[in-house]
CHARMM-style PDB file with segment names, atoms N, HN, CA, C and O in Angstrom:
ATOM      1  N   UNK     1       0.835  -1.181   0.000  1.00  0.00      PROA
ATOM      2  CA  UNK     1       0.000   0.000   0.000  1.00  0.00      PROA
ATOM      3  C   UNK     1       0.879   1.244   0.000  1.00  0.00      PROA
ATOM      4  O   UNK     1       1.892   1.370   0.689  1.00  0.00      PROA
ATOM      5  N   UNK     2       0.438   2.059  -0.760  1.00  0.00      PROA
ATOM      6  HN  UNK     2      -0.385   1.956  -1.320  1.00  0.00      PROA
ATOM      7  CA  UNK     2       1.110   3.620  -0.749  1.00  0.00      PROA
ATOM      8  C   UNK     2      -0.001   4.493  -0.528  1.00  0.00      PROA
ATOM      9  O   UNK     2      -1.108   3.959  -0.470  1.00  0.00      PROA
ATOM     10  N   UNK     3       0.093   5.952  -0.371  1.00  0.00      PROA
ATOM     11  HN  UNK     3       0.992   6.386  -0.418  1.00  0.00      PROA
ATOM     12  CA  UNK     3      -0.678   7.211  -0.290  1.00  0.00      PROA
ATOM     13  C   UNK     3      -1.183   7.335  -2.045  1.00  0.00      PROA
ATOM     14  O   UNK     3      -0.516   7.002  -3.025  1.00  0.00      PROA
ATOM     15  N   UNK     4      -2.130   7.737  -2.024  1.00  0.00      PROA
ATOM     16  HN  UNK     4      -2.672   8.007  -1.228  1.00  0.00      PROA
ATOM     17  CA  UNK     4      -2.663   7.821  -3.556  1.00  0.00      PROA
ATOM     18  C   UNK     4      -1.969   9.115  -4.091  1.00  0.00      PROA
ATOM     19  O   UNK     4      -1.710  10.199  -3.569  1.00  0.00      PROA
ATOM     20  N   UNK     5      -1.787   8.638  -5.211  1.00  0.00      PROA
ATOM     21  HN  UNK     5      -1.998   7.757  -5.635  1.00  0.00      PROA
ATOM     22  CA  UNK     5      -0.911   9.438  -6.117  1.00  0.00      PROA
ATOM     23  C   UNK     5      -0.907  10.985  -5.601  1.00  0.00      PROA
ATOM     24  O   UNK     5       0.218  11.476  -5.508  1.00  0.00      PROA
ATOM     25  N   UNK     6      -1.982  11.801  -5.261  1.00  0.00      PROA
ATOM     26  HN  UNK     6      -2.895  11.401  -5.336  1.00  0.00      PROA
ATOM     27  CA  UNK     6      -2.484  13.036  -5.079  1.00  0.00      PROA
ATOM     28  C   UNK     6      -2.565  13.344  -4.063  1.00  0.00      PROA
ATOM     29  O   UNK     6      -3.028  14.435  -3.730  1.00  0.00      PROA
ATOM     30  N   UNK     7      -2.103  12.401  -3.207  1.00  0.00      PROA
ATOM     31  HN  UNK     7      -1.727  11.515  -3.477  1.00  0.00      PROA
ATOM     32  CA  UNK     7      -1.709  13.192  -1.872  1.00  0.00      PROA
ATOM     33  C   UNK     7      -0.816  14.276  -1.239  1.00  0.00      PROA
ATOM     34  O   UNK     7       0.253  14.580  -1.769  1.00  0.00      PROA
ATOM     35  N   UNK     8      -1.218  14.814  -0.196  1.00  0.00      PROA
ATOM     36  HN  UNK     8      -2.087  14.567   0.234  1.00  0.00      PROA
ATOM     37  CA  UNK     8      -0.558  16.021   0.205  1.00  0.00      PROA
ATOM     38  C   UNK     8       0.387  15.502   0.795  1.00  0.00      PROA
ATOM     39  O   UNK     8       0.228  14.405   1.331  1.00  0.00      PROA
ATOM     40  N   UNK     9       1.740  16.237   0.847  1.00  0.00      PROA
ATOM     41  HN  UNK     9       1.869  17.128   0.412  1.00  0.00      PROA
ATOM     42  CA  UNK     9       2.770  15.776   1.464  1.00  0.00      PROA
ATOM     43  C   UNK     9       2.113  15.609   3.301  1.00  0.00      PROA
ATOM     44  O   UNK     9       2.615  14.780   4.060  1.00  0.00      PROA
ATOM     45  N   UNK    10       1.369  16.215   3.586  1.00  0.00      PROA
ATOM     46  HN  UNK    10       0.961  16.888   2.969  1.00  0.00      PROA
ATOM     47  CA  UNK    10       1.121  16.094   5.151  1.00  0.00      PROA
ATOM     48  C   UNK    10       0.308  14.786   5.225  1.00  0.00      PROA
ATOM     49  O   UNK    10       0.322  14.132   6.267  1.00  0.00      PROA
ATOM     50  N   UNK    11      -0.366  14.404   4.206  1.00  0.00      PROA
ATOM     51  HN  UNK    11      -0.378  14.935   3.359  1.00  0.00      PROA
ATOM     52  CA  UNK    11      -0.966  12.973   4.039  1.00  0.00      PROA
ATOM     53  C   UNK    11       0.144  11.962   3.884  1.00  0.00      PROA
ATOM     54  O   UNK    11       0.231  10.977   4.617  1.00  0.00      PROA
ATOM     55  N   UNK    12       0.968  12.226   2.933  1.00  0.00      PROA
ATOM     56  HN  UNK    12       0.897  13.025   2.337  1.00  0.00      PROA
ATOM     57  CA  UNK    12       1.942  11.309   2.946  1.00  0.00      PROA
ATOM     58  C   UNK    12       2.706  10.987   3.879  1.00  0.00      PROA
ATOM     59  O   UNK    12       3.018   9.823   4.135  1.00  0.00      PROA
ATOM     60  N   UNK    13       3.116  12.049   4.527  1.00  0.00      PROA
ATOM     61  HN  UNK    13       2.863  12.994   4.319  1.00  0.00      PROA
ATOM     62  CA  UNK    13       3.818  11.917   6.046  1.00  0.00      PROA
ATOM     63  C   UNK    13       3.072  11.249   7.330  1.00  0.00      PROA
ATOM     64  O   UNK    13       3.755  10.769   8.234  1.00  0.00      PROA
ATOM     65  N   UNK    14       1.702  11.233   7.382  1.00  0.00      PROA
ATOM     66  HN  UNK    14       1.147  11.623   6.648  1.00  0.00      PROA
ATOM     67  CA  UNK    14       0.808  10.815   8.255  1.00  0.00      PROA
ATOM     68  C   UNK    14       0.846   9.397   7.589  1.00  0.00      PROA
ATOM     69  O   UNK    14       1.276   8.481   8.290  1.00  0.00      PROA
ATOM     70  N   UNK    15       0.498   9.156   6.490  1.00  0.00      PROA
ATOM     71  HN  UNK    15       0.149   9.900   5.920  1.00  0.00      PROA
ATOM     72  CA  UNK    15       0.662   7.561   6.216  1.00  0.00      PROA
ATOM     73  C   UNK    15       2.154   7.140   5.957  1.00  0.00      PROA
ATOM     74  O   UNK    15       2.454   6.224   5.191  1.00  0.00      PROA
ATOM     75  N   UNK    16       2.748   7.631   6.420  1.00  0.00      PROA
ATOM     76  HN  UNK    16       2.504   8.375   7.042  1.00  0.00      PROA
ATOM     77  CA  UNK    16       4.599   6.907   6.378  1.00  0.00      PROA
ATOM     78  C   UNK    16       4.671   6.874   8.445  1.00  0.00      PROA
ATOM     79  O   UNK    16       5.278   5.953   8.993  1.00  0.00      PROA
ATOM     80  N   UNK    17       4.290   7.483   8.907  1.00  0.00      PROA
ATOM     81  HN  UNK    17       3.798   8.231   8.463  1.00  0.00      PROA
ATOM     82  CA  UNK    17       4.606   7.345  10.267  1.00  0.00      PROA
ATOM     83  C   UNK    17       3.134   6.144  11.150  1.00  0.00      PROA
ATOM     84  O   UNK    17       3.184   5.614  12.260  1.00  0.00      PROA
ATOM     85  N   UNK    18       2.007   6.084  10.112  1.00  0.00      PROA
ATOM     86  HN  UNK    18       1.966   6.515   9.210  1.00  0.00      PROA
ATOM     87  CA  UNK    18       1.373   4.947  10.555  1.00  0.00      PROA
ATOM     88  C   UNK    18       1.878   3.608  10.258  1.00  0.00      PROA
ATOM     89  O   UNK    18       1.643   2.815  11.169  1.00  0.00      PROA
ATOM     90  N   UNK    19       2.454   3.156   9.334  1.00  0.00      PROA
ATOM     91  HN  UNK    19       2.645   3.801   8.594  1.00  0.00      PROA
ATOM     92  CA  UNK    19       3.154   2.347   8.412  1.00  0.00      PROA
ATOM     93  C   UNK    19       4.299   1.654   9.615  1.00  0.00      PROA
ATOM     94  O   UNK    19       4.335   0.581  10.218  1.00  0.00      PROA
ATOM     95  N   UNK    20       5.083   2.754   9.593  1.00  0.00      PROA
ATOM     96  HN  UNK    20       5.053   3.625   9.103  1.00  0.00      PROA
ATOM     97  CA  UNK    20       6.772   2.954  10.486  1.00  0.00      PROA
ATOM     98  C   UNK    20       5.694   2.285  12.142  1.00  0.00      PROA
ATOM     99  O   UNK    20       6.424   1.478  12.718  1.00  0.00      PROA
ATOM    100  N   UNK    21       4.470   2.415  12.824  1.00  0.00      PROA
ATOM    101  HN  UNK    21       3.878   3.071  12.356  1.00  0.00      PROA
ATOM    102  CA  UNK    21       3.999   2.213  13.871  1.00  0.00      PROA
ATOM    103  C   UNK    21       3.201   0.608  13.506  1.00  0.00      PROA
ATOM    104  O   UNK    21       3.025  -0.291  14.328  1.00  0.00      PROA
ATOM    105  N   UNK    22       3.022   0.599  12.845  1.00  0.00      PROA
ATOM    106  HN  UNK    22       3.165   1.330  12.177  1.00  0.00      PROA
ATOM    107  CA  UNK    22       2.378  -0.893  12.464  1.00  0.00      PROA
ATOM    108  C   UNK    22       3.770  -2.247  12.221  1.00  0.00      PROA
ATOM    109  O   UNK    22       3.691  -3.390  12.673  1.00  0.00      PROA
ATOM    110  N   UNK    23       4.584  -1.860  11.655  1.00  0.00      PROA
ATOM    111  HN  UNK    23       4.648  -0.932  11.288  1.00  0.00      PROA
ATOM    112  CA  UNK    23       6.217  -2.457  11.746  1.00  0.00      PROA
ATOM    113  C   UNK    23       7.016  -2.307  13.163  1.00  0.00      PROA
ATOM    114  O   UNK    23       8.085  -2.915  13.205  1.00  0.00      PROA
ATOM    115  N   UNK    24       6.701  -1.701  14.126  1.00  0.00      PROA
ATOM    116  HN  UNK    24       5.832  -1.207  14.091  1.00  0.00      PROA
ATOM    117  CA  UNK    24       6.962  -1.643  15.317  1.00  0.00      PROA
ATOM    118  C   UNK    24       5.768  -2.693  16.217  1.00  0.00      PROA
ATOM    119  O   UNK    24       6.300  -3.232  17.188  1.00  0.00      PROA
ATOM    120  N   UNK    25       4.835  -2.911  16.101  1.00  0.00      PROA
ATOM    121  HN  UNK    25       4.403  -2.473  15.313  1.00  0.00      PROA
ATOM    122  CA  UNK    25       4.136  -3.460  16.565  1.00  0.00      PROA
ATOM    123  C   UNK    25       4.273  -5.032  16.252  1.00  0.00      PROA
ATOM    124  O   UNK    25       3.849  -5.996  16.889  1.00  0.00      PROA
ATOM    125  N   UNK    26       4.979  -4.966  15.103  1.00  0.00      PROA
ATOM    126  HN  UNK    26       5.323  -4.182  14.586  1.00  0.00      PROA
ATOM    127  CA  UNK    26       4.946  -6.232  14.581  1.00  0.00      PROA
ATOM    128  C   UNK    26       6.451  -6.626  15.021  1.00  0.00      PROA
ATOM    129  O   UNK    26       6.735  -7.730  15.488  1.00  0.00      PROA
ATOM    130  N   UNK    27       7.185  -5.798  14.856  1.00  0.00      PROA
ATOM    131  HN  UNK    27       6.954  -4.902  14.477  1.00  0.00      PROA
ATOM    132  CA  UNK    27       8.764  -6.297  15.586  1.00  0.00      PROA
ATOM    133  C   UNK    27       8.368  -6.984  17.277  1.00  0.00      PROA
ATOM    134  O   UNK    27       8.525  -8.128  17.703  1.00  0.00      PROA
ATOM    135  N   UNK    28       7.952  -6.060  17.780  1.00  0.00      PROA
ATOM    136  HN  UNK    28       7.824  -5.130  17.434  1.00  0.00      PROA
ATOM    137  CA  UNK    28       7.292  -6.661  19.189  1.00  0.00      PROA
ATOM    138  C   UNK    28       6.688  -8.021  19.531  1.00  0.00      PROA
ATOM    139  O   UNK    28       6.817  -8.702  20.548  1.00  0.00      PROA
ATOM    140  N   UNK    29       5.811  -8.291  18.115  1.00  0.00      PROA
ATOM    141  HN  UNK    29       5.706  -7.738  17.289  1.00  0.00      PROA
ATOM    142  CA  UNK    29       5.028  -9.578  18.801  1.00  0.00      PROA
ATOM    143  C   UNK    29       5.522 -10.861  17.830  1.00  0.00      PROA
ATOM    144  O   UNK    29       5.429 -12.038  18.177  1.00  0.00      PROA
ATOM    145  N   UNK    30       6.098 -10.371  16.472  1.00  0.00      PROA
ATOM    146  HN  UNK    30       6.174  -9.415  16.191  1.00  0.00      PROA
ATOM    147  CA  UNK    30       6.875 -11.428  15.699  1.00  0.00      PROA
ATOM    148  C   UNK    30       8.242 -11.468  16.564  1.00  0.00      PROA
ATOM    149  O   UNK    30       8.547 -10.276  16.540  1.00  0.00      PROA
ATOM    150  N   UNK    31       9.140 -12.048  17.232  1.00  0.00      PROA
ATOM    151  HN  UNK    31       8.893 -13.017  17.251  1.00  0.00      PROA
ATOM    152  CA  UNK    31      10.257 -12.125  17.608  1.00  0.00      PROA
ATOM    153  C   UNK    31      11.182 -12.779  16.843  1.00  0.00      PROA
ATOM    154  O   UNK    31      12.384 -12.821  17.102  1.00  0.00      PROA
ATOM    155  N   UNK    32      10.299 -13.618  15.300  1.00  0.00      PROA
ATOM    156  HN  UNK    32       9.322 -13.584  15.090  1.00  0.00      PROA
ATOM    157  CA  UNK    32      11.898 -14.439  14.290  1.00  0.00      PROA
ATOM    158  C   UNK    32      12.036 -12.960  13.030  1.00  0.00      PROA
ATOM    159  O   UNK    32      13.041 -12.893  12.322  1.00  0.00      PROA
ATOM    160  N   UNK    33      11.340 -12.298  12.959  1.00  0.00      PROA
ATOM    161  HN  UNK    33      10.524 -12.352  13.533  1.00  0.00      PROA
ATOM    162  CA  UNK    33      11.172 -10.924  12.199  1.00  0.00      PROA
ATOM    163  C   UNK    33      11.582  -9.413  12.948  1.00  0.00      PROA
ATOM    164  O   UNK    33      11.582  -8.341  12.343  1.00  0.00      PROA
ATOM    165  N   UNK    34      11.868  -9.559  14.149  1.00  0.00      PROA
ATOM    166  HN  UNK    34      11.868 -10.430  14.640  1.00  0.00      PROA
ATOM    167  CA  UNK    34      12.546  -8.377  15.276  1.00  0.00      PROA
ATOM    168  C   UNK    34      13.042  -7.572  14.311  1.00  0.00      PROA
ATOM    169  O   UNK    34      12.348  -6.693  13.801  1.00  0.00      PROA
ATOM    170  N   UNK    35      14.258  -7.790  13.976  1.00  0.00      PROA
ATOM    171  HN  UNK    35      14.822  -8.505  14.391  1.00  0.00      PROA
ATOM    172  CA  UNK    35      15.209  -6.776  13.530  1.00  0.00      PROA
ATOM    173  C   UNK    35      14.846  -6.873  11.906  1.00  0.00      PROA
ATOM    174  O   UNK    35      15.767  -6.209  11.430  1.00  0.00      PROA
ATOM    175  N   UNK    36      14.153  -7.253  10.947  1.00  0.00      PROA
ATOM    176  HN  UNK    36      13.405  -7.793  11.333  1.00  0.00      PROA
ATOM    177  CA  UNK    36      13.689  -7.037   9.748  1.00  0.00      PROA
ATOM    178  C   UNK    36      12.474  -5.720   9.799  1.00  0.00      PROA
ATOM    179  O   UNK    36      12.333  -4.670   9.173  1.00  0.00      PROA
ATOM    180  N   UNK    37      11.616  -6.508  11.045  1.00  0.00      PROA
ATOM    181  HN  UNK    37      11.730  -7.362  11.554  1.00  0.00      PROA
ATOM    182  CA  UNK    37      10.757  -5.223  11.460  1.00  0.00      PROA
ATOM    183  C   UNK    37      10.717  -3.775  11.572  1.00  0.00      PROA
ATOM    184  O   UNK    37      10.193  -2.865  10.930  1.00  0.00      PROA
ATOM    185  N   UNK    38      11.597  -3.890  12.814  1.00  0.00      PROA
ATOM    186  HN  UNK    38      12.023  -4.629  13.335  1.00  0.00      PROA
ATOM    187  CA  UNK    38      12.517  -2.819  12.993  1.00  0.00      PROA
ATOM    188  C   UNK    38      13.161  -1.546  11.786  1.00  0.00      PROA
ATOM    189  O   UNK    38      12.852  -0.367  11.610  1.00  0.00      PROA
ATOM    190  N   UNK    39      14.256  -2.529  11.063  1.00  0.00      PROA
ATOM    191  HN  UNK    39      14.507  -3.486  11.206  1.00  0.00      PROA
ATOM    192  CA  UNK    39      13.964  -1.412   9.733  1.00  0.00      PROA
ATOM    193  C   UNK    39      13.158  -1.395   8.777  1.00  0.00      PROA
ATOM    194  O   UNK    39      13.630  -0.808   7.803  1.00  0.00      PROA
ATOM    195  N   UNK    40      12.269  -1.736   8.648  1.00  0.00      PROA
ATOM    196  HN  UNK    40      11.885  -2.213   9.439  1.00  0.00      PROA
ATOM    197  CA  UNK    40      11.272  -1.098   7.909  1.00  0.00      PROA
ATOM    198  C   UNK    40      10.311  -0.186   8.766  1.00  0.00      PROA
ATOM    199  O   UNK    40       9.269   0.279   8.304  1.00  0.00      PROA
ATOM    200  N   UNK    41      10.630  -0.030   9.699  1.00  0.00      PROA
ATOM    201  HN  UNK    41      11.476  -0.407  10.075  1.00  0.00      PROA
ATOM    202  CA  UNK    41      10.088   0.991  11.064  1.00  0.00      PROA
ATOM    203  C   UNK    41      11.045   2.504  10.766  1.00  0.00      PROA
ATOM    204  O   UNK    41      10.714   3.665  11.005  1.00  0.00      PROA
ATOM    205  N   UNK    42      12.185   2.031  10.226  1.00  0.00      PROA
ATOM    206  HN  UNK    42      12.454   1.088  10.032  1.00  0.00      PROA
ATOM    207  CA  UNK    42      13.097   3.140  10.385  1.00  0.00      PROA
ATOM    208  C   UNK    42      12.816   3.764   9.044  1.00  0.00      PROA
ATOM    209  O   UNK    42      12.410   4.901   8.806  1.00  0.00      PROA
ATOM    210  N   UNK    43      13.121   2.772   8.208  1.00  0.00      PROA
ATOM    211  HN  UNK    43      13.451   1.849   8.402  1.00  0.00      PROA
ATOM    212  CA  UNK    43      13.008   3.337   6.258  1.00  0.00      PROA
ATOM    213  C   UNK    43      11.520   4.374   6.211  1.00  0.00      PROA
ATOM    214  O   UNK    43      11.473   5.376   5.497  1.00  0.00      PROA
ATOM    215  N   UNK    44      10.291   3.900   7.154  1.00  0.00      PROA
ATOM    216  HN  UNK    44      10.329   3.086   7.734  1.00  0.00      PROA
ATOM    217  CA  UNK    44       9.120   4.160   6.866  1.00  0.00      PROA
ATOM    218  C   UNK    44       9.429   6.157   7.532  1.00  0.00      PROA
ATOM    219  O   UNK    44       9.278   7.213   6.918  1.00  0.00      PROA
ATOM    220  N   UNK    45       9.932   5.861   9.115  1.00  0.00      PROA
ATOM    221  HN  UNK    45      10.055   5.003   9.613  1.00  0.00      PROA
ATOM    222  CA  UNK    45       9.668   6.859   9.701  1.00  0.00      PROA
ATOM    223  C   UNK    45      10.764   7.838   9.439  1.00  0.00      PROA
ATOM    224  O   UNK    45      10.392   8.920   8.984  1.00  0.00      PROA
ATOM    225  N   UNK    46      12.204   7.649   9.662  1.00  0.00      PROA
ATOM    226  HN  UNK    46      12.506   6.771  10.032  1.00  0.00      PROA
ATOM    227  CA  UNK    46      13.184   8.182   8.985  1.00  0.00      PROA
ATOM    228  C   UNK    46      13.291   8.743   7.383  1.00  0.00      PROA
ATOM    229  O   UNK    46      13.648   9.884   7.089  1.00  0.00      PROA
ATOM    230  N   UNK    47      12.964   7.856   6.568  1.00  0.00      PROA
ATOM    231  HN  UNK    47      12.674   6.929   6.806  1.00  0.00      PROA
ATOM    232  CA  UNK    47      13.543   7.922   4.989  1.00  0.00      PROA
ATOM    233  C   UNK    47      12.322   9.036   4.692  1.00  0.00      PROA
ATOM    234  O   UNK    47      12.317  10.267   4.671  1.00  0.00      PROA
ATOM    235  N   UNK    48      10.951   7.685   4.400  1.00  0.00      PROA
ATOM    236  HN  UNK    48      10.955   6.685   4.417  1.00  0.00      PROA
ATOM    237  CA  UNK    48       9.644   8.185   3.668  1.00  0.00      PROA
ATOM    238  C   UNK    48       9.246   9.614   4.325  1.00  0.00      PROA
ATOM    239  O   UNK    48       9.119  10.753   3.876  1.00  0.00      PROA
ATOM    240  N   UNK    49       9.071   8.832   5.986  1.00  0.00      PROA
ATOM    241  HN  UNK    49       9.175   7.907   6.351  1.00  0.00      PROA
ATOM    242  CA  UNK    49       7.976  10.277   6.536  1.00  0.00      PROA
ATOM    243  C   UNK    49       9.112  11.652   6.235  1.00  0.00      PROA
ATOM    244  O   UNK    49       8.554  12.711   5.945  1.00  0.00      PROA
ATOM    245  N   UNK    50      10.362  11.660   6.284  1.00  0.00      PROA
ATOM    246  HN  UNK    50      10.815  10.800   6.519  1.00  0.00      PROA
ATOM    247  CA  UNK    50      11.292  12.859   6.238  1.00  0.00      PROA
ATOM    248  C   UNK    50      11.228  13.306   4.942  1.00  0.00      PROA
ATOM    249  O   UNK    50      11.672  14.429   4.701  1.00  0.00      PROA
ATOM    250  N   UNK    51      10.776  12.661   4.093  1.00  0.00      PROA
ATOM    251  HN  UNK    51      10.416  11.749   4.288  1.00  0.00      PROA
ATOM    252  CA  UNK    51      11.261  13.143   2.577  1.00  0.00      PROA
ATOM    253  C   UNK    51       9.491  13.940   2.389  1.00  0.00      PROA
ATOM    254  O   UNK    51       9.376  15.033   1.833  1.00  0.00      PROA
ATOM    255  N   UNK    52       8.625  13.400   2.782  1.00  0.00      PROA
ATOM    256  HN  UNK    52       8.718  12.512   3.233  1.00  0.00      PROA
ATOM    257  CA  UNK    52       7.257  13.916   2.714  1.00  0.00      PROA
ATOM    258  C   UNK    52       7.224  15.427   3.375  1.00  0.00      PROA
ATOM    259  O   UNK    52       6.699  16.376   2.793  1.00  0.00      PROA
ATOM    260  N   UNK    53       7.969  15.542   4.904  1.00  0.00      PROA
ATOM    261  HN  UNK    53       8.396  14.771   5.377  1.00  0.00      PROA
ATOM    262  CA  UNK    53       8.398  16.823   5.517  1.00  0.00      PROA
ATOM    263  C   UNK    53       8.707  17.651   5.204  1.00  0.00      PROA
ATOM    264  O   UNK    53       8.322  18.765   5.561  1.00  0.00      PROA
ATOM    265  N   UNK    54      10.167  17.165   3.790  1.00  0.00      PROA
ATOM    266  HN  UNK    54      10.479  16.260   3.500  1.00  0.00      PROA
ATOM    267  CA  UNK    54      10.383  18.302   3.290  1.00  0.00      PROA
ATOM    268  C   UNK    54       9.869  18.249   2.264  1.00  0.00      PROA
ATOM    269  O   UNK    54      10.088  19.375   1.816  1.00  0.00      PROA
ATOM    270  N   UNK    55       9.062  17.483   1.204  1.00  0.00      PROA
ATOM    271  HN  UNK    55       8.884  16.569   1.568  1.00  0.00      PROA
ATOM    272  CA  UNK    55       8.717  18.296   0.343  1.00  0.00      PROA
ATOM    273  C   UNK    55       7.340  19.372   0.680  1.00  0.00      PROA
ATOM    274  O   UNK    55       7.003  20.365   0.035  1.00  0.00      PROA
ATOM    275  N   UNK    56       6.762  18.840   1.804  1.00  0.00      PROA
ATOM    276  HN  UNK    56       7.036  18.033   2.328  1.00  0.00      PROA
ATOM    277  CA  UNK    56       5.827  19.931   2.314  1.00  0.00      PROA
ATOM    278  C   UNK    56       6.405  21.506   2.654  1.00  0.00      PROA
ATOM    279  O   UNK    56       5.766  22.558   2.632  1.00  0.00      PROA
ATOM    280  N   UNK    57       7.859  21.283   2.978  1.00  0.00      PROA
ATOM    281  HN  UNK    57       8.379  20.429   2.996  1.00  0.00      PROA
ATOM    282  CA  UNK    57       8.263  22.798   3.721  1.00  0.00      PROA
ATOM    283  C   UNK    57       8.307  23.251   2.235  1.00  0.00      PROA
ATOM    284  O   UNK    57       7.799  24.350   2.012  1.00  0.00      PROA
ATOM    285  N   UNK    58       8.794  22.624   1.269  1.00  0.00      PROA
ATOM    286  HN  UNK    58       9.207  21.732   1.451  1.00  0.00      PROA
ATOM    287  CA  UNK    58       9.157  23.033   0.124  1.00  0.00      PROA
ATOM    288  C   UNK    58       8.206  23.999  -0.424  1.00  0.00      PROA
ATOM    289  O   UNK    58       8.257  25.199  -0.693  1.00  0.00      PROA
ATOM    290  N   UNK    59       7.321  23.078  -0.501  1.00  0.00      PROA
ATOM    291  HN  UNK    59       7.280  22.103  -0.283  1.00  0.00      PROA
ATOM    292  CA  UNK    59       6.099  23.589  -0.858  1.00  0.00      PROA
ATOM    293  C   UNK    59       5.541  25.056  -0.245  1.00  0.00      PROA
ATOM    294  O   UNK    59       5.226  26.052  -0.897  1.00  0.00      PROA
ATOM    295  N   UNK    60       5.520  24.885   1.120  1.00  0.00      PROA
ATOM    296  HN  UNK    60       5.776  24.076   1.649  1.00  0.00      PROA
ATOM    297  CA  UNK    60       5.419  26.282   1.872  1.00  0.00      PROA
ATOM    298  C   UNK    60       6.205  27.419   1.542  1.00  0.00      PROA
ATOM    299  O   UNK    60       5.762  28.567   1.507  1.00  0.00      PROA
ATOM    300  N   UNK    61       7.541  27.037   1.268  1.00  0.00      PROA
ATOM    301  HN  UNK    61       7.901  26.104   1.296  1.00  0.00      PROA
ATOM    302  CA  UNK    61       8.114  28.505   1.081  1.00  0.00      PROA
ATOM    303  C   UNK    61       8.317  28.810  -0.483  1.00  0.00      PROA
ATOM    304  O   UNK    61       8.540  29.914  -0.981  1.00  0.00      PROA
ATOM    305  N   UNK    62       8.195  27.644  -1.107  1.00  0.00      PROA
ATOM    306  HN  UNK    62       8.014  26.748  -0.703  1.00  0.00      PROA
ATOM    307  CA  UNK    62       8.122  28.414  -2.833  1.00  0.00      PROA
ATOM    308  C   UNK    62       6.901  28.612  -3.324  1.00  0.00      PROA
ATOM    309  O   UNK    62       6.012  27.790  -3.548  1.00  0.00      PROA
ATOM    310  N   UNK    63       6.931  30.000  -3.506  1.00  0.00      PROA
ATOM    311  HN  UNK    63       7.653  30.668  -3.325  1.00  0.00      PROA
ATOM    312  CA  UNK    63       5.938  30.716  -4.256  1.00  0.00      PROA
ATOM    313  C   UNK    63       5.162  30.386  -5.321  1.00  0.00      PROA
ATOM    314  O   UNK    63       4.027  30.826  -5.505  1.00  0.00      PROA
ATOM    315  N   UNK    64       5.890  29.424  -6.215  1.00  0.00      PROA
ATOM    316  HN  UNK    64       6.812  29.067  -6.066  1.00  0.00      PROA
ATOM    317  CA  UNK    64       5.141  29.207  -7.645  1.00  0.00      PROA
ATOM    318  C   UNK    64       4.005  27.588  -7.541  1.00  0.00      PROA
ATOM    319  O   UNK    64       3.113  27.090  -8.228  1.00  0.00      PROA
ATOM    320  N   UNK    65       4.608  27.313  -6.471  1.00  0.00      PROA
ATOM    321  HN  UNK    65       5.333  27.718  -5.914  1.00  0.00      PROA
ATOM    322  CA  UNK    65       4.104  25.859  -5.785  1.00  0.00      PROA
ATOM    323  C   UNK    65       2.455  26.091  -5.142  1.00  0.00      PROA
ATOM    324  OT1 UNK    65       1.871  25.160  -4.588  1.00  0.00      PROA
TER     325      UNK     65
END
């Protein structure tokens, strides 16, 4: 699953940090998947939700956007 094409970066960021919380939940109760879990907890909340952040600031401060 991804954010639909037309989403707002603040949508996209809200569905990358639910994602990153559902892979944490699952590191917890899968224990042979722990550390597979885990980063895809990080890629989701680190990589995705950060890159959604900034293209939102982006968005905020350029004018033609």
């Amino acid at each position: 699953m991804t954010p639909p094409p037309d989403a707002s970066p603040d949508q996209r960021r809200a569905f990358h940090e639910y994602a990153a919380g559902i892979y944490r939940r699952v590191a917890e109760t899968d224990r042979d998947h722990h550390y597979e879990a885990m980063a895809y907890a990080y890629v989701e909340q680190e990589i995705y939700a950060t890159r959604a952040s900034s293209a939102e600031a982006a968005q905020a401060t350029d004018p033609t956007a």
